[in-house]
N, C-alpha and C positions, 0 to 999 in steps of 0.2 A: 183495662190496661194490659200490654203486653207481656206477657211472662220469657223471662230470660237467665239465663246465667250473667251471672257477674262482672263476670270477662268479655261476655257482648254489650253488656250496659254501660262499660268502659268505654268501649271502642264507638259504640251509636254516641255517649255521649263528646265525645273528641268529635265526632263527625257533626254532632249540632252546636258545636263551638267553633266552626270553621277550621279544626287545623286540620293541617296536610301531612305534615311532617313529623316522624317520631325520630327523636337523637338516642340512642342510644346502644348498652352495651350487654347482652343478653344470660339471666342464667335459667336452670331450671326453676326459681320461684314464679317467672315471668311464661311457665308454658303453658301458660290456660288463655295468655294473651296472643300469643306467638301463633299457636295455631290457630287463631280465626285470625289472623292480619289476611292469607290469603285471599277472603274473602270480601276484603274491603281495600282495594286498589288505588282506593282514591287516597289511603295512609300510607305516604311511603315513607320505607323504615329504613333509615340513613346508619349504618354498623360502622363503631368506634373501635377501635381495638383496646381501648385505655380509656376508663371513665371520665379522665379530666377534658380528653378531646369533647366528649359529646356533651362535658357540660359548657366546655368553651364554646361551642357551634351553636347550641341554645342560647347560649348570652347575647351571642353577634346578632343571629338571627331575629331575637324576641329583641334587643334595643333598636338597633336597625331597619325592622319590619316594621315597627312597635305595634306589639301583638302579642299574647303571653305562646311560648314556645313549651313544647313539652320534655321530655326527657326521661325515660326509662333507664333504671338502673338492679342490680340486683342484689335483693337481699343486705345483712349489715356488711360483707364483705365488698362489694360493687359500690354501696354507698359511702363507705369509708374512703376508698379511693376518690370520690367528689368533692369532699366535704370541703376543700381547700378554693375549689372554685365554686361552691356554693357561698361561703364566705362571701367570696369578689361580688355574688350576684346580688347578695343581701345588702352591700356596702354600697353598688352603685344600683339599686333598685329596678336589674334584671326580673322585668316580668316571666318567672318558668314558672308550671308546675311539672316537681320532681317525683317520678313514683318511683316504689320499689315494692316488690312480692317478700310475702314474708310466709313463716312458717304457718300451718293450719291453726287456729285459738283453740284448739281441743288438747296440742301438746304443750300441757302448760305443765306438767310435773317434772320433763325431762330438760324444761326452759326453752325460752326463745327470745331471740334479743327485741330490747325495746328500740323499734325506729324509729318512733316518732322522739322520744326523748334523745338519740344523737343526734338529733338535728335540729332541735326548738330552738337554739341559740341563731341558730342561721338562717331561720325561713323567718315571715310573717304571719304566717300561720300553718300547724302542722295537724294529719290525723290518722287512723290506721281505721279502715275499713275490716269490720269485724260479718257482716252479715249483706248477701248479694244485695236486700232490698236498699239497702244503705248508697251503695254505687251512687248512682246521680245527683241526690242531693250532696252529698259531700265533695264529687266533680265540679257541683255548679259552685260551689262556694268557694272550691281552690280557684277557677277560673276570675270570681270577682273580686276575691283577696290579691288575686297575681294584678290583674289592670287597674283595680282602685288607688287614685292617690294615695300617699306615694307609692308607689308603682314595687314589684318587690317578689321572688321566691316564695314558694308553698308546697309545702311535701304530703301526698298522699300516700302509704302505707295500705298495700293489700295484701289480709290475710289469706290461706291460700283456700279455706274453705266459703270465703266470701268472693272467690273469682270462678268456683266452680258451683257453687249451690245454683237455684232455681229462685228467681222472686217475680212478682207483677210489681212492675217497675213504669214511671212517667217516665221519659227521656225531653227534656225541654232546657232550653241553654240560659246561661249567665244574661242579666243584663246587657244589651247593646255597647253602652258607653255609659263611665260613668267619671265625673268630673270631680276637683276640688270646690269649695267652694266660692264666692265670693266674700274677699275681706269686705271687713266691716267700713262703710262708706266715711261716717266720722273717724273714725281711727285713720285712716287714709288720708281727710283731711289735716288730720292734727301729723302726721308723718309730713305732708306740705309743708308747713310753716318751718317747722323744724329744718328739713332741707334747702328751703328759701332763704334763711338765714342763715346758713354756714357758711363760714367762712372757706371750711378745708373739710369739703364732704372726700366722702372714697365711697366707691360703689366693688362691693365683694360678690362676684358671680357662682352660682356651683350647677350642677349638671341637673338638679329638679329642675331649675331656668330652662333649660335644654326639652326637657322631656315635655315641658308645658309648652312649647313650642315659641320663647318669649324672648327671643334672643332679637329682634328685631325692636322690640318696644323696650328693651334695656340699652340699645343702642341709642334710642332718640332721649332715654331719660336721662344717660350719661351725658348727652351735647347739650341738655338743656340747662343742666347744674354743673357743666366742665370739670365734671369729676374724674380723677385719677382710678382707673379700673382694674382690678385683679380678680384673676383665678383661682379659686382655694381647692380647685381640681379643673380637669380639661380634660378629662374619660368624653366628652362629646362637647361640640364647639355650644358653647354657652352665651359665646361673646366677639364677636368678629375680630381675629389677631392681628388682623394687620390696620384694625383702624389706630387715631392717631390716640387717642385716650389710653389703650389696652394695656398694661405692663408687665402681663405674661401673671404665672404663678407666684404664691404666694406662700407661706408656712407659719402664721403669726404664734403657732407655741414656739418656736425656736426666737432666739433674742435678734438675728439679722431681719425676722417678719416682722416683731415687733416693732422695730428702728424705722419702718416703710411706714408703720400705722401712727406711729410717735404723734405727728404733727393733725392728726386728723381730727374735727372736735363733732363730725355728723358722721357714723358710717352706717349706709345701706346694704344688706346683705341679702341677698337675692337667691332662692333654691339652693344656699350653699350650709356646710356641715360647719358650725361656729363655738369653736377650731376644733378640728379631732387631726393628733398624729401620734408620732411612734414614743416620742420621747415626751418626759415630764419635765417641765420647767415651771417652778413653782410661781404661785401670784398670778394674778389676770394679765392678761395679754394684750388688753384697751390700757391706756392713760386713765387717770382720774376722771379726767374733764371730757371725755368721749363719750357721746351719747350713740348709741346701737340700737338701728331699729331693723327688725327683723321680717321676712315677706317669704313666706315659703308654707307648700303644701304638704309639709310633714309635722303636725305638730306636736311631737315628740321631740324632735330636734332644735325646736324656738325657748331659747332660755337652758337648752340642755346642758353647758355649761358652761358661756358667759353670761352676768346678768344683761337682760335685753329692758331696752328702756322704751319701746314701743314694740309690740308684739301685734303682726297681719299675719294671720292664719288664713290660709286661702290659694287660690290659685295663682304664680309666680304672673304668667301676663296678664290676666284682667287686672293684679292688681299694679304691677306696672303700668298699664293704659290708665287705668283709675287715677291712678299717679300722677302721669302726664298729665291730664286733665286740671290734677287739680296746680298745679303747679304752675300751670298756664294764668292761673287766677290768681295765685299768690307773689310772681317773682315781678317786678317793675322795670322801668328801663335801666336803673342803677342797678340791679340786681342783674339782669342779662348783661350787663355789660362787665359786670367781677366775674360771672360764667366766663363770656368772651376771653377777658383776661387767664383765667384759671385753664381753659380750654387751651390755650396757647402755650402756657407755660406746659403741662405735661404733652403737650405734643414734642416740646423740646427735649424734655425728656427722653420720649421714645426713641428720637430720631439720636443722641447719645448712645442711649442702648443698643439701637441697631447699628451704630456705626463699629460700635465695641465687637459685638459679634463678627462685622465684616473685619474689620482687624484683624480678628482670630484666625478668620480665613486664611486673610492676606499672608500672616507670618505663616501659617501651615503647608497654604498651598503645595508646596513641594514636597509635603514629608512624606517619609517612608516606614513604615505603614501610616498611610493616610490617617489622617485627623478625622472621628466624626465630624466634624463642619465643614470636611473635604465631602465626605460623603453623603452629607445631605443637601451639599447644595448639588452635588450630580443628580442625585434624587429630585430634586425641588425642579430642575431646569428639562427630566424628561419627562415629570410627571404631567397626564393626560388633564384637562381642565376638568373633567368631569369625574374624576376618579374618586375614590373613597381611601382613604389610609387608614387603615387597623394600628395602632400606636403601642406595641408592646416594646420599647427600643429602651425605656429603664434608664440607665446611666449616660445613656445619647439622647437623652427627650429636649434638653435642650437647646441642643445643637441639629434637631431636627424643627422645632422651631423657629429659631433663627433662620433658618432656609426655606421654610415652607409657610405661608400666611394660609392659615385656614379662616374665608369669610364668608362658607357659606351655612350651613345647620346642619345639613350630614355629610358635612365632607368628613369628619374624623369619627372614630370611635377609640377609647383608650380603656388601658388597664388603668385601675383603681387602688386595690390596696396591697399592692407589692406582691401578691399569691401569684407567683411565676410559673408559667407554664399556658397565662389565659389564650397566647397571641395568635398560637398556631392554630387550635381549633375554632377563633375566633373570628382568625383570613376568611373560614371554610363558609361561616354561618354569616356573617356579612355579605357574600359572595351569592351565596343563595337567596339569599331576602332582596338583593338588586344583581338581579342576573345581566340586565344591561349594561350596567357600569363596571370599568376596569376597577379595581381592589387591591389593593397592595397593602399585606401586611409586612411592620418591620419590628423586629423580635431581634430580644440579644442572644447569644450562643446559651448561655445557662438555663434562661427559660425555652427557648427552643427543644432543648434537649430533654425538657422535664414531660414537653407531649409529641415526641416528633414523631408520634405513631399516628398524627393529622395527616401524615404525606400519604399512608397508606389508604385509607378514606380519599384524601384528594384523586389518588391515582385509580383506583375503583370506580369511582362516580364522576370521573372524571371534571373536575372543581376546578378551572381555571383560573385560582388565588395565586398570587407573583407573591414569593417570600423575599426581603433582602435583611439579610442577618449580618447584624453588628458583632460579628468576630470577633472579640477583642480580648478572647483566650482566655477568660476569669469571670468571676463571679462580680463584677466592678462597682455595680450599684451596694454590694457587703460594704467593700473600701471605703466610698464617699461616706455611708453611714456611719462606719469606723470612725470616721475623722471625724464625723459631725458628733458623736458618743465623748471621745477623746475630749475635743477641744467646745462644743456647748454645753456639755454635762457638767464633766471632770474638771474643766479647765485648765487640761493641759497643752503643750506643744508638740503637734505632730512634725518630728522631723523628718527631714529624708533621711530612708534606710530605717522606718521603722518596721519592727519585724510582726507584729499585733496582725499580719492578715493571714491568719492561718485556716489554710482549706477554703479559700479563695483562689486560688490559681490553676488553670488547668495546665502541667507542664506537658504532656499530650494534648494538643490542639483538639477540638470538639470538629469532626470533616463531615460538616452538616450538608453539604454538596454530596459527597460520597454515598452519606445516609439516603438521599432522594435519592442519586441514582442506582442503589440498590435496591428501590421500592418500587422503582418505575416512573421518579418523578425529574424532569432535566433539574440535573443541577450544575452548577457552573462556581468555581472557587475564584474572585476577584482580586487582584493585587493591586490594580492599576486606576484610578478614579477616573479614566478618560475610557473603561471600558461598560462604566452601570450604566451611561443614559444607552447606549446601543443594546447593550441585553435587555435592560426594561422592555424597548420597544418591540426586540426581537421575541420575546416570554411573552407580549400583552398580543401582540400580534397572532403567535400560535394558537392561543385556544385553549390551551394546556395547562395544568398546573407548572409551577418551577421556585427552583431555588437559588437566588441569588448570593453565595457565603463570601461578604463584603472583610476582609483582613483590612482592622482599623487597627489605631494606636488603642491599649489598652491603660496608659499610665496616664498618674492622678496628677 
């Protein structure tokens, strides 16, 4: 066996794990690493100025690639600045491993912080590297913690005498691939029957669907049983939005989700989180007479906390295909033909919805400052067919919906659980992981601002991510929450001229344009909704990063 330091057992084992690229932002815990990067060209090392960029660039990059991304951070000060977008990568089971250098284990009288316990909460697995010989087995384990279903963050800790000592060391990488498994084939059947006979199934999609790549075999099971279909997240296209079934997101702790699920007496719930949100509203969230059968490769999350009345543990599409299958054998021609029926009715639905939304349009059209529904159907009409949209837009996501049909599996990538700031860094590491396709991220001014030190990185490495930022001079996504605090908590009446949005507002405008162009990146401040399809093209065309700073309406 080869004897080495620490700090090259690191780096050879990154290099027998195929990655390329390190995200991160440098201090002295990390200079045992630093100085051999020169000698290994084939890792290039991407400089954040702000730890949330690089953990935002790793999330893009490791969902979008899907590949676990690495990420270098330093010490408990560098990793405390992450922890907020670590969170986001635990929530939506970004494959990273996150390291950080820590102090030598020898000074343990004058203290040193414990890093693996800041961060147990937010990884799936966490450890600190006390001794060189340690290095690689503990690399290979964060590498097949990070890929194994569910898919998820892992934090390595190196102490600083374990990146400079000496050991005889194996260097030999993580398993290949490794999958969920296959649900149980009777249990599958007996989810058939069940489905075959409902009257008023709903199929609930979530982003494990996505990652298992199953988004096509949940479409043919939705036309098979004419089920009414929801999103309980849309961080990545799960479910083709512009088919006729889809009816966008959902929130069933809140009582407007729950009034959607009322009628439902079979629900399917596919790679999705069943329910997790912000607020508490007491009681189950199903009707009595709802049976919930559950199919997802996390099985920490099946039963986590509605009762589940059929539990498939296992991989999101085989068991959908399994499904299919079996479904073929259980439904009759009286039974395809109440599909048929069922099928027709919520397609009616949809096409209400959508008419609603064009309405919206219709009356905005002219406003000044534009309506987001102004501005995302300018968006929607210049965007490139093949493009990717990074979705950090917050309190316009659904008005960016409305305008845009995402139907294919990586056209979108979204923020998850509200940690503002993911979108910026997020453009960069999307962009990277598919260098051929145009990428447009759209971020509102508050999270912009929380990493707009992305522009600098862009302009450096020159990243040719198109930003168009939702302006709308406030904190806006606070407000809607507000209301929804107010009036589904409390049960009160928000009126107009209620004064409760305090430290929401920016009365200095956020000159997120000014910000690029004071870094180097074009920026362009828009007033005019007849001016974003021409700059889009003009920014995708160049080659270049840019920033688009869209002045929408910002009232509720």
């Amino acid at each position: 066996m080869p004897v080495m330091t620490g700090a090259r057992a690191f780096l050879e084992m990154l290099r027998a794990e195929g990655v390329d690229t390190i995200f991160g932002n440098p201090g002295t815990s990390e200079s045992a690493i630093m100085a051999l990067l020169p000698e290994y060209p084939d890792l290039r090392y991407l400089l954040a100025t702000q730890e949330g960029v690089a953990m935002g660039m790793a999330d893009g990059y490791a969902v979008s690639g899907r590949r676990p991304a690495v990420v270098s951070l330093h010490i408990e000060t560098g990793l405390a600045n992450g922890i907020s977008l670590l969170h986001h990568a635990m929530d939506g089971g970004a494959p990273l491993v996150l390291t950080a250098g820590n102090k030598d284990i020898r000074k343990l009288a004058e203290g040193r912080s414990d890093l693996v316990e800041m961060v147990r909460q937010f990884t799936k697995w966490s450890a600190e590297v006390t001794h060189p010989e340690q290095v690689p087995g503990v690399v290979r384990r964060a590498f097949q913690e990070a890929k194994s279903p569910p898919t998820g963050p892992v934090f390595v800790g190196f102490a600083a005498n374990a990146l400079d000592g000496d050991a005889e060391v194996t260097i030999a990488p993580s398993a290949a691939r490794i999958g969920a498994p296959t649900p149980n084939a009777s249990t599958v059947e007996e989810a058939a029957v069940m489905l075959a006979g409902s009257a008023c199934p709903v199929m609930l999609v979530g982003d494990r669907l996505a990652q298992a790549e199953g988004m096509d075999a949940a479409v043919r099971v939705a036309e098979k049983l004419g089920a009414r279909v929801y999103a309980t997240s849309i961080a990545r296209a799960n479910f083709s939005s512009g088919h006729g079934q889809f009816l966008g997101r959902i929130n069933p702790t809140l009582p407007a989700g729950r009034e959607l699920l009322a009628d439902a007496d079979v629900i399917l719930a596919v790679g999705a989180n069943v329910f997790s949100g912000f607020f508490y509203v007491s009681g189950p969230s199903l009707s009595p007479g709802t049976k919930l059968i559950h199919l997802d490769s996390s099985l920490r999350d099946i039963g986590r906390i509605e009762p589940t009345d059929l539990a498939l543990f296992g991989d999101p599409r085989a068991g959908l295909e399994m499904l299919e299958d079996a479904l073929a054998g259980q439904m009759d021609t009286a039974g395809n033909n109440r599909a048929a029926e069922r099928r027709r009715a919520v397609q009616n639905i949809k096409a209400l919805n959508q008419a609603g939304w064009e309405e919206s349009l219709r009356k905005s059209w002219g406003a000044r400052p534009m309506s987001p529904e102004r501005m995302m159907h300018e968006l929607g009409a210049a965007l490139p067919s093949n493009a990717i949209v990074v979705d950090d837009s917050l309190s316009s996501k659904d008005a960016l919906h409305g305008a845009v049909k995402f139907n294919e599996a990586d056209s979108i990538y979204g923020e998850r659980i509200g940690a503002i700031g993911w979108g910026m860094g997020a453009g960069l590491g999307v962009k990277l992981a598919n260098p051929a396709r145009p990428v447009l991220a759209v971020t509102g001014d508050g999270s912009a601002m929380m990493t707009v030190q992305a522009l600098w990185t862009a302009a450096n490495y020159g990243i040719p991510t198109v930003y168009l930022v939702c302006n709308n001079r406030s904190y806006r996504i606070l407000k809607l929450n507000m209301n929804v605090h107010q009036r589904e908590i409390l049960g009160r009446t928000v009126e107009e001229g209620f004064e409760g949005y305090v430290g929401m507002d920016f009365p200095l405008p956020l000159n997120i344009a000014g910000i690029a162009e004071a870094i180097g990146v074009y920026g362009r401040t828009i007033t005019d909704p007849e001016e974003i399809g021409p700059e889009i093209r003009k920014a995708l065309d160049s080659g270049r990063p840019a920033v688009l700073d869209v002045v929408i309406d910002g009232r509720l």
